[in-house]
C-alpha atoms as a printed R data frame, in Angstrom:
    type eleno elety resid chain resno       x       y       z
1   ATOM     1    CA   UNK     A     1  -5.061   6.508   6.082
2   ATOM     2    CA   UNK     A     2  -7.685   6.175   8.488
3   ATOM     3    CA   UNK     A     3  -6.775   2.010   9.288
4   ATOM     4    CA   UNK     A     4  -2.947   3.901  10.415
5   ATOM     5    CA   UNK     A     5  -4.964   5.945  13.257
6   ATOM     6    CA   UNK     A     6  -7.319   2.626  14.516
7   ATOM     7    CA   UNK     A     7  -5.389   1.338  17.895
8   ATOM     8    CA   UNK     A     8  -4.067  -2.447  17.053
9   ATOM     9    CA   UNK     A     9  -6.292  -4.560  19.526
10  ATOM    10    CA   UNK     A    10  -9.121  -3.484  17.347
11  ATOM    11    CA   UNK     A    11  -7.606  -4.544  13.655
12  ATOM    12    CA   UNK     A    12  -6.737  -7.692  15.562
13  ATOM    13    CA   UNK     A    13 -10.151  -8.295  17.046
14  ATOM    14    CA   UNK     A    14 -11.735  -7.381  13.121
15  ATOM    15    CA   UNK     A    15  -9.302  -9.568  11.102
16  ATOM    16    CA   UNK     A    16  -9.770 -12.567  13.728
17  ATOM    17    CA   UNK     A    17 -13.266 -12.238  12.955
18  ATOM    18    CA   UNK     A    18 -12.389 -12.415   9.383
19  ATOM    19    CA   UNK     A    19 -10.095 -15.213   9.426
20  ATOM    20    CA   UNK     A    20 -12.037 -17.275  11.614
21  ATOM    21    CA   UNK     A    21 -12.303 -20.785  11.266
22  ATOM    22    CA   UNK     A    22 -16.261 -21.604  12.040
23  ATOM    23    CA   UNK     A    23 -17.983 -18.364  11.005
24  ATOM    24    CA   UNK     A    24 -15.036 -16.164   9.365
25  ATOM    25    CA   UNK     A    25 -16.014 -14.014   6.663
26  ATOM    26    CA   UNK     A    26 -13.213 -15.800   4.276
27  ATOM    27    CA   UNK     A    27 -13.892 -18.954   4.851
28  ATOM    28    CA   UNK     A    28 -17.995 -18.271   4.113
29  ATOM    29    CA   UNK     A    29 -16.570 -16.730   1.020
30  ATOM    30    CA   UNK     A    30 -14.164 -20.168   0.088
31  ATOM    31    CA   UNK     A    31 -17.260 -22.114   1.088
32  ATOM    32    CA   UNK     A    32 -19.470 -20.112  -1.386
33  ATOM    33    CA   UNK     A    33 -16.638 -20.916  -4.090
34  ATOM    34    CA   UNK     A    34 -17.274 -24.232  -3.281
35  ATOM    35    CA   UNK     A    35 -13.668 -24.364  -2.449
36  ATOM    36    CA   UNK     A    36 -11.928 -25.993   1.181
37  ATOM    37    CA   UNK     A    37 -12.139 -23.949   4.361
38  ATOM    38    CA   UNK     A    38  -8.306 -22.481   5.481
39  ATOM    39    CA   UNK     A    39  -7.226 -22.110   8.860
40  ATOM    40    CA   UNK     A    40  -5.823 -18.588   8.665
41  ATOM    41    CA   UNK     A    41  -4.270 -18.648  12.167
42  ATOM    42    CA   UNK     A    42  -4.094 -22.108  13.250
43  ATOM    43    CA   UNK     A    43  -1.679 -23.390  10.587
44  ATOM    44    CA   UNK     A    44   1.880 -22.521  10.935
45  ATOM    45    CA   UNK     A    45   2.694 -22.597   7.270
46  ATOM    46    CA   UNK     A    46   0.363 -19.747   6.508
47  ATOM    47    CA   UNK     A    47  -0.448 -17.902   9.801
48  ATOM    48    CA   UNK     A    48   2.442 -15.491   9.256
49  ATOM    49    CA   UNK     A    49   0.904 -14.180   5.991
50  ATOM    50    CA   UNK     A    50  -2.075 -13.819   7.435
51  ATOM    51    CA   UNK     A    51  -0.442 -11.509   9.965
52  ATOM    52    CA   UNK     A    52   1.318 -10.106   7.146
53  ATOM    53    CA   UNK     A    53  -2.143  -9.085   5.254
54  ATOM    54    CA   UNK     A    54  -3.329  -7.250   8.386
55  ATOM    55    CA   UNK     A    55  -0.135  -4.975   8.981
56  ATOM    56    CA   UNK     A    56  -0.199  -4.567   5.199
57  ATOM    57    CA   UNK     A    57  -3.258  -3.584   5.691
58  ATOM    58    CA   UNK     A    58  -3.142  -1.313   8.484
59  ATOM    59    CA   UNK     A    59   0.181   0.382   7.597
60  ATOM    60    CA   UNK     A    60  -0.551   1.133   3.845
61  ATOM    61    CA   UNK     A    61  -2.111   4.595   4.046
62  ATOM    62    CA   UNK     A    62   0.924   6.091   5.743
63  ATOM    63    CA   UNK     A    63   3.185   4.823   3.381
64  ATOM    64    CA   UNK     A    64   0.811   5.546   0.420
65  ATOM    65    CA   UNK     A    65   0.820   9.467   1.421
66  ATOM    66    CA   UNK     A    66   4.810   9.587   1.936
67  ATOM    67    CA   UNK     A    67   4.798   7.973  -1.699
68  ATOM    68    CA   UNK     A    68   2.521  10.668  -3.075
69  ATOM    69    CA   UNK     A    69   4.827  13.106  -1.260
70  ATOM    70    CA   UNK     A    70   7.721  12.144  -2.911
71  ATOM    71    CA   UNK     A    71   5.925  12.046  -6.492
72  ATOM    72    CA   UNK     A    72   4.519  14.939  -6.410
73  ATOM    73    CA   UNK     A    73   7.929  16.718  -5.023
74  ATOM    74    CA   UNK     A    74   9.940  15.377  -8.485
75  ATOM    75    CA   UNK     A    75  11.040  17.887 -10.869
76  ATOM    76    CA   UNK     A    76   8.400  18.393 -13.961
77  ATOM    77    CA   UNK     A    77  11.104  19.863 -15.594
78  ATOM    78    CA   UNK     A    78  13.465  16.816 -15.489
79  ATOM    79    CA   UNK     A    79  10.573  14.457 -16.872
80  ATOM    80    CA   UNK     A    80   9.349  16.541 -19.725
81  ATOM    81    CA   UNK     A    81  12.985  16.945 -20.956
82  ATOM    82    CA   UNK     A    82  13.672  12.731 -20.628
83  ATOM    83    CA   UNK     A    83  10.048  12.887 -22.641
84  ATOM    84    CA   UNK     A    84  11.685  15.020 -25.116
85  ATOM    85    CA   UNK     A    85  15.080  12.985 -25.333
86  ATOM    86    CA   UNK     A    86  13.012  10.011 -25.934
87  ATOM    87    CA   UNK     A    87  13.820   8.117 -22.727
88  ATOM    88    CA   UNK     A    88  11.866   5.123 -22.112
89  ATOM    89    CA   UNK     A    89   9.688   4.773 -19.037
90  ATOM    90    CA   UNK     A    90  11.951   2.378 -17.186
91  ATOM    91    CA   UNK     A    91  15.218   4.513 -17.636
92  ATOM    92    CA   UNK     A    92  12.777   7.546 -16.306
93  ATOM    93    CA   UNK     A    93  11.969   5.629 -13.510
94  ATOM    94    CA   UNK     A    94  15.880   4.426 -12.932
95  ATOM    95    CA   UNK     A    95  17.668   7.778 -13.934
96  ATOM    96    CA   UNK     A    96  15.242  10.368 -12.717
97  ATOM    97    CA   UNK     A    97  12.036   8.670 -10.538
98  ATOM    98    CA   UNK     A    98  14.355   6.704  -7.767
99  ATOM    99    CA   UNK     A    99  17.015   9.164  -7.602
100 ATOM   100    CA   UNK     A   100  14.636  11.669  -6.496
101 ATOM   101    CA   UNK     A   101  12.160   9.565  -3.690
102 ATOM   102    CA   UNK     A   102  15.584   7.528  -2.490
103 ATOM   103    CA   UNK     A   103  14.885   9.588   0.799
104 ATOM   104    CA   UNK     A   104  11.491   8.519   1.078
105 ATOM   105    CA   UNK     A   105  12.574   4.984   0.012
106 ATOM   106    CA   UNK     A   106  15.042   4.613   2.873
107 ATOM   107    CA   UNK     A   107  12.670   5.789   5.523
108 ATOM   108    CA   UNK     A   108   9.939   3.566   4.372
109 ATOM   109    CA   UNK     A   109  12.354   0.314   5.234
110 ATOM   110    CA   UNK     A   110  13.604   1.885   7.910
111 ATOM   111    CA   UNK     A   111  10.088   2.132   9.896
112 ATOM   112    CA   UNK     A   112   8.924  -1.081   8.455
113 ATOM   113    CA   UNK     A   113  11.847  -2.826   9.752
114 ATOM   114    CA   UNK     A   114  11.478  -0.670  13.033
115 ATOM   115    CA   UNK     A   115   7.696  -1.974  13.221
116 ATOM   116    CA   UNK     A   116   8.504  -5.571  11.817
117 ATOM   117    CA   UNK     A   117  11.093  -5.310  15.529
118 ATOM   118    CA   UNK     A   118   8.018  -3.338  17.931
119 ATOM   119    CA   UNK     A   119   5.140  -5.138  16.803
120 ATOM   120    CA   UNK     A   120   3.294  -7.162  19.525
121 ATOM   121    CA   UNK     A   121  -0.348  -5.763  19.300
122 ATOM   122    CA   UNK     A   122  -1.465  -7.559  16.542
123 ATOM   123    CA   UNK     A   123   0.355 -11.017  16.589
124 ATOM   124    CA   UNK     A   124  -0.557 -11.340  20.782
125 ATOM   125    CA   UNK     A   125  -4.323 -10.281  20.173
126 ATOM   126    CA   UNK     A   126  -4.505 -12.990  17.001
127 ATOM   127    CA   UNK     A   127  -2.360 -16.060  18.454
128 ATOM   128    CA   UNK     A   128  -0.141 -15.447  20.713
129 ATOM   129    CA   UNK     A   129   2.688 -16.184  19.001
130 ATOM   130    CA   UNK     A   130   1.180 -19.539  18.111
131 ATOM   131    CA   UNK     A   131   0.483 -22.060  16.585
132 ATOM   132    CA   UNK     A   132   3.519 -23.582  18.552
133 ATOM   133    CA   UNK     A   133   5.980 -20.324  18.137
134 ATOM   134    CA   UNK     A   134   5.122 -20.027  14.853
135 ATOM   135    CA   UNK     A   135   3.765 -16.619  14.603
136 ATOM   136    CA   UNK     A   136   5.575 -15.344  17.404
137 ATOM   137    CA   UNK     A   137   7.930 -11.926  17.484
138 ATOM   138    CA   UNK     A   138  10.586 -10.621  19.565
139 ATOM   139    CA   UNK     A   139   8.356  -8.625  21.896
140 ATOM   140    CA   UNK     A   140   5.919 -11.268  22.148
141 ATOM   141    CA   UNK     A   141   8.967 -13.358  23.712
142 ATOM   142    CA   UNK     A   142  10.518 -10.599  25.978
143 ATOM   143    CA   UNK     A   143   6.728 -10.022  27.737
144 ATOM   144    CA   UNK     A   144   6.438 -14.050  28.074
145 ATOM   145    CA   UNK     A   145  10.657 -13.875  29.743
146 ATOM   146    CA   UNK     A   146   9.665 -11.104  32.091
147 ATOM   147    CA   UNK     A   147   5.721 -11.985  33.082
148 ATOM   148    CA   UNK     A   148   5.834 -16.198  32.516
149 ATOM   149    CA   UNK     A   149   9.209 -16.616  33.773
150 ATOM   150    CA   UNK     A   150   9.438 -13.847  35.988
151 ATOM   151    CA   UNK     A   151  12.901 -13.127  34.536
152 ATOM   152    CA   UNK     A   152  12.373  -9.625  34.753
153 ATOM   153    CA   UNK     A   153  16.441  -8.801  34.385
154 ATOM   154    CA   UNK     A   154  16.741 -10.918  31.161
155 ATOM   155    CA   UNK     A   155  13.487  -8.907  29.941
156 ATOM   156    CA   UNK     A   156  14.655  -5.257  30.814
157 ATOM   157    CA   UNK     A   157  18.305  -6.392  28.542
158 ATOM   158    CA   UNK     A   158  16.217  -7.865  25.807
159 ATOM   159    CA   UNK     A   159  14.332  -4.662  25.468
């Protein structure tokens, strides 16, 4: 839980330090593996998984613990008895399992699509929305229309 809690600029500035190209942690490790160096944030076919493994990374605990939540909230009663029937472990987990955490399901995409939408902290700090535009997000592009182009109106409707 406790990568939830650490402000963004800081996961930014560690994984940039990780994914850097000259003295990056990762690439030492590829080089030790005697395998080709990556550019983690300069290449625009992979710099958006890269961004991907930090959010990943930073959001995991929270949903981890609203997973557990929902586990440990489903009936004991309703297991043991599909146990008894003879149910297989994939028609426990369809008929019983996902009927039950649906909730926690549901609110799991909903803030990860909410995030995916408000995220700027992490993409800015990393690239910048580069290379070219490749890594960059809606919020990253309504701070460049209001502060680059000064288009302050356009900026206050695209937020």
């Amino acid at each position: 839980f406790l990568p939830y809690v650490i402000n963004g600029v800081a996961v930014a500035c560690m994984f940039s330090f990780l994914y850097s190209s000259e003295n990056g942690v990762l690439n030492s490790f590829l080089q030790l593996l005697h395998m080709n160096e990556v550019s983690w944030l300069s290449d625009p076919k992979i710099v958006n998984m890269s961004l991907a493994v930090v959010s990943l990374w930073k959001f995991s605990g929270i949903h981890i613990i609203l997973f557990l939540a929902a586990f440990q909230s489903l009936p004991t009663d309703m297991v043991e008895a599909s146990l008894i029937d003879g149910a297989s472990s994939f028609k426990q987990f369809y008929h019983i399992v996902l009927p039950n955490i649906k909730g926690v399901v549901e609110i799991i995409l909903f803030l990860n699509v909410r995030g995916a939408l408000m995220i700027f902290d992490i993409p800015y700090v990393m690239t910048s929305g580069g290379p070219g535009n490749a890594s960059s997000t809606f919020t990253i592009e309504t701070i460049k229309t209001a502060f680059q182009y000064s288009s302050f109106g356009k900026a206050s409707a695209m937020a």
